[in-house]
Wavefront OBJ file of the C-alpha trace (Angstrom):
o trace
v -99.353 87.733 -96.069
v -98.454 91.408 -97.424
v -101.186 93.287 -98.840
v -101.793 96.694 -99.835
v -105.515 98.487 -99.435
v -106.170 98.729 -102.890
v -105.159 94.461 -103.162
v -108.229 92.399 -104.286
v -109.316 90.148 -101.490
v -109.498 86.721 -103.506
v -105.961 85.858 -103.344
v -105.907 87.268 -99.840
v -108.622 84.543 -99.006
v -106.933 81.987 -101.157
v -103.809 82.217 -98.658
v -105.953 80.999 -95.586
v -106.775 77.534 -97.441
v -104.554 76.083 -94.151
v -107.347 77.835 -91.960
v -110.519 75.639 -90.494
v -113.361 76.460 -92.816
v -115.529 77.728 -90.108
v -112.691 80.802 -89.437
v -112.433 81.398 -93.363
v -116.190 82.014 -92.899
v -115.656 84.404 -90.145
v -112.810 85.951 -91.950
v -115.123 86.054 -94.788
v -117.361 88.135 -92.397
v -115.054 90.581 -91.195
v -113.786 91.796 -94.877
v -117.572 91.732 -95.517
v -118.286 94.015 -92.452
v -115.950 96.239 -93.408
v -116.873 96.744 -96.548
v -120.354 97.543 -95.530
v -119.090 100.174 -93.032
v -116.693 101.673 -96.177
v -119.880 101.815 -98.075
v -122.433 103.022 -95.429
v -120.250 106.310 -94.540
v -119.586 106.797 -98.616
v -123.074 106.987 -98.644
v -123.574 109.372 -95.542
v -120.548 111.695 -97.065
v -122.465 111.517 -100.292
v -126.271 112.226 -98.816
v -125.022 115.083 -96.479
v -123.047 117.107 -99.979
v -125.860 116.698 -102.186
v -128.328 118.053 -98.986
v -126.257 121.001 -97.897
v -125.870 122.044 -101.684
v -129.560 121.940 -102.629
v -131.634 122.500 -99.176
v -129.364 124.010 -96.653
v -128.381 123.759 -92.812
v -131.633 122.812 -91.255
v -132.606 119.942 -93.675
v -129.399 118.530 -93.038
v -129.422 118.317 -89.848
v -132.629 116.145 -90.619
v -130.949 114.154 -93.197
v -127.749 113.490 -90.600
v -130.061 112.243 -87.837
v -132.121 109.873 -90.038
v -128.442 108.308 -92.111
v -126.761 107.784 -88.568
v -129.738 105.712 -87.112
v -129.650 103.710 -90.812
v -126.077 103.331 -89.994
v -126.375 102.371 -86.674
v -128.564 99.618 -87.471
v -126.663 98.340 -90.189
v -123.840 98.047 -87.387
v -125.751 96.650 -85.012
v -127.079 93.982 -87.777
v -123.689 93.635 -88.873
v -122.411 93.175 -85.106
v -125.113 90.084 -84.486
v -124.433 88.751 -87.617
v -120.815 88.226 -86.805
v -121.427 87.266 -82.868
v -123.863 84.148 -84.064
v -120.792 83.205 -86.445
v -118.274 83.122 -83.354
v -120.967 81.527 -81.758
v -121.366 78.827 -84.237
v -117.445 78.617 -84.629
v -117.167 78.031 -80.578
v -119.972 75.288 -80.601
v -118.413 73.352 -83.262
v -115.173 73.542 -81.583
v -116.702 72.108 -78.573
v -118.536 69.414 -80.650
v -115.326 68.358 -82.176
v -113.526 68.333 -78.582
v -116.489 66.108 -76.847
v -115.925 63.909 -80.007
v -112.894 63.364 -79.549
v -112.650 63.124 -76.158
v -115.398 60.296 -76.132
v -113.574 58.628 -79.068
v -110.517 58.606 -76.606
v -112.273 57.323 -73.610
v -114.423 54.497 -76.194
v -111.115 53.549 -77.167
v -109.203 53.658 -74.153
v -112.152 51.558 -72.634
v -111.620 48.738 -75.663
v -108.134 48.552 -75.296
v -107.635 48.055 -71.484
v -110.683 44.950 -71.589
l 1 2 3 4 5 6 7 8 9 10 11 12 13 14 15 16 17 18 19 20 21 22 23 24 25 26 27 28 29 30 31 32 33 34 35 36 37 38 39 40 41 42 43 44 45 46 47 48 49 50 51 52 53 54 55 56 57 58 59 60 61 62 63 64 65 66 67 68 69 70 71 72 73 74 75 76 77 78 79 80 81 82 83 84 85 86 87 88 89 90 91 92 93 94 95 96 97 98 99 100 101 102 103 104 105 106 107 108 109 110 111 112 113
């Protein structure tokens, strides 16, 4: 799967239709995480310019301080959001694996009576 940056990310997804749905969803995750971070620092770039040009050094100093705590707790949002989805991945994969494995034994069991 070749892709350049400026690629839409449909098709992109639309490749993975051979992945389990629960790690489209976390893929899904990811290319929303980063777009938040692309956004977040446009944002900070765009906040800082428009301070320095109309209020000068101190107030942007200020201004810096306050957008990098907004940006660290977007991360850090961001960050839990995608741990509880690996989370939720890992306990379905062990769901499906005790299924299975007590489908095996159940049937094992009925076969060897």
């Amino acid at each position: 799967m070749k892709a350049s940056k400026r690629d839409h990310v449909t098709p992109l997804l639309i490749d993975l239709h051979w992945l389990h749905i629960t790690f489209r969803v976390l893929v899904v995750l990811v290319v929303v995480v980063v777009v938040v971070v692309v956004v977040v620092v446009v944002v900070i770039v765009v906040v800082v310019i428009v301070v320095v040009a109309k209020e000068g050094l101190v107030v942007v100093v200020v201004v810096i301080v306050i957008v990098v705590v907004v940006f660290v707790v977007v991360i850090v949002v961001v960050v839990v959001v995608v741990v509880v989805a690996v989370v939720v991945v890992v306990v379905v994969v062990v769901v499906v694996v005790v299924v299975v494995v007590v489908v095996v034994v159940v049937v094992v069991a009925l076969v060897t009576k």
